[in-house]
N, C-alpha and C positions, 0 to 999 in steps of 0.2 A: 564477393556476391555470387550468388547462385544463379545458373540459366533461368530465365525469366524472374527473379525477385527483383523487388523493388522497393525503392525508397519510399516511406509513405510520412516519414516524418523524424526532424531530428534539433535537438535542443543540445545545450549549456547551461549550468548555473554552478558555480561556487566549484568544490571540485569534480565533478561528474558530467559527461556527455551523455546522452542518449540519442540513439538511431531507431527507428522502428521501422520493420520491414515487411514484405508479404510476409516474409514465413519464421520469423526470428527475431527478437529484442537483440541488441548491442548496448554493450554499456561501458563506459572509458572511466576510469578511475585518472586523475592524475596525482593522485598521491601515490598509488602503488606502479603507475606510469603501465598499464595494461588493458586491452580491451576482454572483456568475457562476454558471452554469449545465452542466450537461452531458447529453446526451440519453440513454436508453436505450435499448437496442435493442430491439425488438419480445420479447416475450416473457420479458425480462431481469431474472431473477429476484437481488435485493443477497439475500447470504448472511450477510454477517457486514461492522460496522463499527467503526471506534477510534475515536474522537473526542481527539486530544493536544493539550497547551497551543498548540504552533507550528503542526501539522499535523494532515490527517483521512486516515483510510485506508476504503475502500470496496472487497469483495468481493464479486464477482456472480459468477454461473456459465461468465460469457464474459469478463470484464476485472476488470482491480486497476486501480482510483482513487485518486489521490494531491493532496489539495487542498493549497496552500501558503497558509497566513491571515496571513506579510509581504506578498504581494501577488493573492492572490486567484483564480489560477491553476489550473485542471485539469490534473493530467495522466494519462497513461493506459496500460496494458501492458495486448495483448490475451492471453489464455490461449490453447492451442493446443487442438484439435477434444476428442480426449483428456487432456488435460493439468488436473489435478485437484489442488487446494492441499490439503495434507496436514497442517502444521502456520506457526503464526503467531507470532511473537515480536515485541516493540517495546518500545522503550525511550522517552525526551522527547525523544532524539537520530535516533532514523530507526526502521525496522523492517525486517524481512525475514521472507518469503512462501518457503517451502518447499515445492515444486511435486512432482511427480512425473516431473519433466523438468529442473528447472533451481533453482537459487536465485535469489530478485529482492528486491533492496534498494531500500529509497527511503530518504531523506532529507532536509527540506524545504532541502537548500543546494545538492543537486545538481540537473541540470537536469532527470531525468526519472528511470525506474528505470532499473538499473542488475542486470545479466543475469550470471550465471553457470554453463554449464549442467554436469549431474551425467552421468555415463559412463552406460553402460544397467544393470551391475550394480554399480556404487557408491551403499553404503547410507549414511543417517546414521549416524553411532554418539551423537552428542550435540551440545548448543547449550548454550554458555554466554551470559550478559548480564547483562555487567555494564561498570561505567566510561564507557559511553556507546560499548560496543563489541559487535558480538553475531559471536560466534564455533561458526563451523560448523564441527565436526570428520566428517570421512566416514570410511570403513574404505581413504580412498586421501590425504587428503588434510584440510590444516585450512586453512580460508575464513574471512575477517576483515573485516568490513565498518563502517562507522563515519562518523558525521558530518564526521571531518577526514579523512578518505579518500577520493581521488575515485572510489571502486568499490569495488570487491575488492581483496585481496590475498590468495595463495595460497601455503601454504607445503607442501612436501611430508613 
């Protein structure tokens, strides 16, 4: 730990730890038996975290953090200047992040998030999850995102 950081919060679930700290995510894999790190930005307030059996989700007010606990792995989707997560959904299988700009899925088999953006007046109308599938319907369109999927798929 660093002079003055501190612990602001720290979980388990299945194989992965998480720490969260004034100035820094930690994340413990016990499959690959390693902690790895990721820094945070000045002023970088975590909003909301998941802790899953496979996977950790981390929400800050400037990036979605996605730890993978088979190999121990950060990864990272920055938010845009205005761009504001609206709702969250996850399943044991992946999750998706409801933006006011875009839908973003992660799932710990893919390599990173995975983007889908929403028109400027295309509203949600609902989200389903369930099957290891979480299903975005809009007033234009239904979005299907899913662990054996490699992204999206879009049906009109």
């Amino acid at each position: 730990m660093g002079a003055q950081e501190i612990v602001l919060s720290s979980d388990t679930n299945g194989i992965n730890g998480i720490v969260v700290t004034s100035r820094r995510l930690l994340g413990f894999s016990s499959r690959a038996l390693t902690w790895s790190k990721k820094e945070l930005d000045v002023n970088e307030k975590v909003i909301e975290r998941k802790i899953l059996p496979t996977f950790s989700l981390i929400r800050t007010d400037r990036h979605l953090y996605g730890f993978r606990g088979v190999n121990g792995l950060w990864l990272e989707e920055p938010l845009g200047v205005r761009e504001k997560v609206t709702r969250f959904h996850s399943n044991d299988y992946g999750a998706v992040f409801v933006t006011t700009e875009r839908l973003v899925g992660f799932t710990p088999l893919l390599g990173g998030f995975a983007s889908k953006s929403l028109d400027l007046h295309e509203g949600i109308v609902g989200v389903d999850n369930e099957n290891g599938l979480i299903v975005v319907s809009t007033n234009r369109r239904t979005l299907v995102f899913g662990t054996r999927l490699s992204g999206w798929e879009e049906f009109e």
